[in-house]
C-alpha positions as CSV (number, residue, x, y, z in Angstrom):
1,X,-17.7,21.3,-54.1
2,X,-21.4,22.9,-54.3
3,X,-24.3,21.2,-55.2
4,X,-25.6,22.0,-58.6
5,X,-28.7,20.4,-59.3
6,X,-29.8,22.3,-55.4
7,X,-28.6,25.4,-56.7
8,X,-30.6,25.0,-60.4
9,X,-33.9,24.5,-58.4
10,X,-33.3,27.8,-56.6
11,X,-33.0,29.9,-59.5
12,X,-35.9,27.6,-61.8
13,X,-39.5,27.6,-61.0
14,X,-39.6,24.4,-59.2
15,X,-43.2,25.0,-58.1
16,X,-45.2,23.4,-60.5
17,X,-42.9,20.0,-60.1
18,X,-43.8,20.0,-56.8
19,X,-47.4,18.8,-57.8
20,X,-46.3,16.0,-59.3
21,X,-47.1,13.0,-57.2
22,X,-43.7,11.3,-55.8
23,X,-41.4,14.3,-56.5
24,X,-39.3,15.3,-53.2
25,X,-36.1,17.7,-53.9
26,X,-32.9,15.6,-53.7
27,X,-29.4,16.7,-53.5
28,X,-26.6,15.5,-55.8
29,X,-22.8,16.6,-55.9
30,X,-22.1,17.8,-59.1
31,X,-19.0,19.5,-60.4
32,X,-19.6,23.2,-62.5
33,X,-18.6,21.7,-65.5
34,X,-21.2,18.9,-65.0
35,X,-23.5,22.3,-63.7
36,X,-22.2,23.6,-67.2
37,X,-22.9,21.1,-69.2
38,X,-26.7,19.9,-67.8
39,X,-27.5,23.9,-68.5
40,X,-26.2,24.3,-71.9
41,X,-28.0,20.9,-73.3
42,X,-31.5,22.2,-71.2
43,X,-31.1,25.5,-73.3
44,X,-30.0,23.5,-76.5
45,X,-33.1,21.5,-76.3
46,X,-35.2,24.4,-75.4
47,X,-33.8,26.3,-78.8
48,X,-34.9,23.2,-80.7
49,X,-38.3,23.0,-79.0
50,X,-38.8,26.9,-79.8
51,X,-37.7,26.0,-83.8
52,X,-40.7,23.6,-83.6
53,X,-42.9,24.8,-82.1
54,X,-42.8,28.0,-84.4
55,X,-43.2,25.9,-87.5
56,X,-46.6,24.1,-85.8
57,X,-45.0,20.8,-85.0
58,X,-45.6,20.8,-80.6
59,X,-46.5,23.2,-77.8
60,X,-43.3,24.1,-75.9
61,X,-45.4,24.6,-72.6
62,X,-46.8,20.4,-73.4
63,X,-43.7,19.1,-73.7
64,X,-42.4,20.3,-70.4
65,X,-45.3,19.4,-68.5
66,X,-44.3,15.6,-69.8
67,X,-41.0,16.2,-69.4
68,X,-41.3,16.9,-66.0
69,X,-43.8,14.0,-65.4
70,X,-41.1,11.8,-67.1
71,X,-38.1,13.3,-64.5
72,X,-40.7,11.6,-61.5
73,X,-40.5,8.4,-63.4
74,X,-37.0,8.4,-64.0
75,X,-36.2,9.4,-60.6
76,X,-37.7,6.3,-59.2
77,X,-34.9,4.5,-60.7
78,X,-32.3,7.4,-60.8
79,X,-32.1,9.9,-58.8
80,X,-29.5,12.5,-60.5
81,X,-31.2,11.1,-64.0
82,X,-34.9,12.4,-62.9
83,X,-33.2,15.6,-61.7
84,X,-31.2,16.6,-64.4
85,X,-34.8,16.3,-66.6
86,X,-36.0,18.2,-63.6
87,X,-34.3,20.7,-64.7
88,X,-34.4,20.6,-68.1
89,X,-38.3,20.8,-67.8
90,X,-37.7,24.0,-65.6
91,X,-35.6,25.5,-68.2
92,X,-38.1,24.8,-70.9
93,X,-40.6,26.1,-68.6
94,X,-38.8,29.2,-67.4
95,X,-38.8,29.8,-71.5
96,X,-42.2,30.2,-71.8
């Protein structure tokens, strides 16, 4: 069984996270369909985020910077929780 989320932050832009005060990479056993399934929600919500940003409602770019301020807070009280928005964040960012 390979690590997912490990294998997500080698292939997302995990540099800026890294700034973020209390963020240390963690590793979590997930199966691929879990892998799957955290992807193809991060690139759902990034479509949706796109849809409003183009009609003036939010800043895609914004909303992944707090989105991957709000992973560090989640990870303090879940670890796979804060990484899964860790990556979602990295997706959105990776968008951009």
């Amino acid at each position: 069984m390979k690590t997912a989320i490990a294998e997500e932050r080698r292939s997302a832009p995990w540099g800026w996270i890294r700034n973020f005060a209390g963020w240390r990479p963690r590793r979590h056993r997930v199966s691929s369909a879990d892998r799957a399934l955290i992807c193809a929600q991060g690139k759902a919500l990034t479509l949706l985020l796109t849809a409003l940003q183009a009609r003036g409602h939010l800043q895609v770019g914004e909303f992944a910077d707090m989105l991957g301020v709000f992973s560090v807070v989640v990870g303090k009280d879940d670890d796979l929780e804060g990484d899964i928005l860790a990556v979602w964040a990295a997706i959105r960012k990776e968008s951009l």
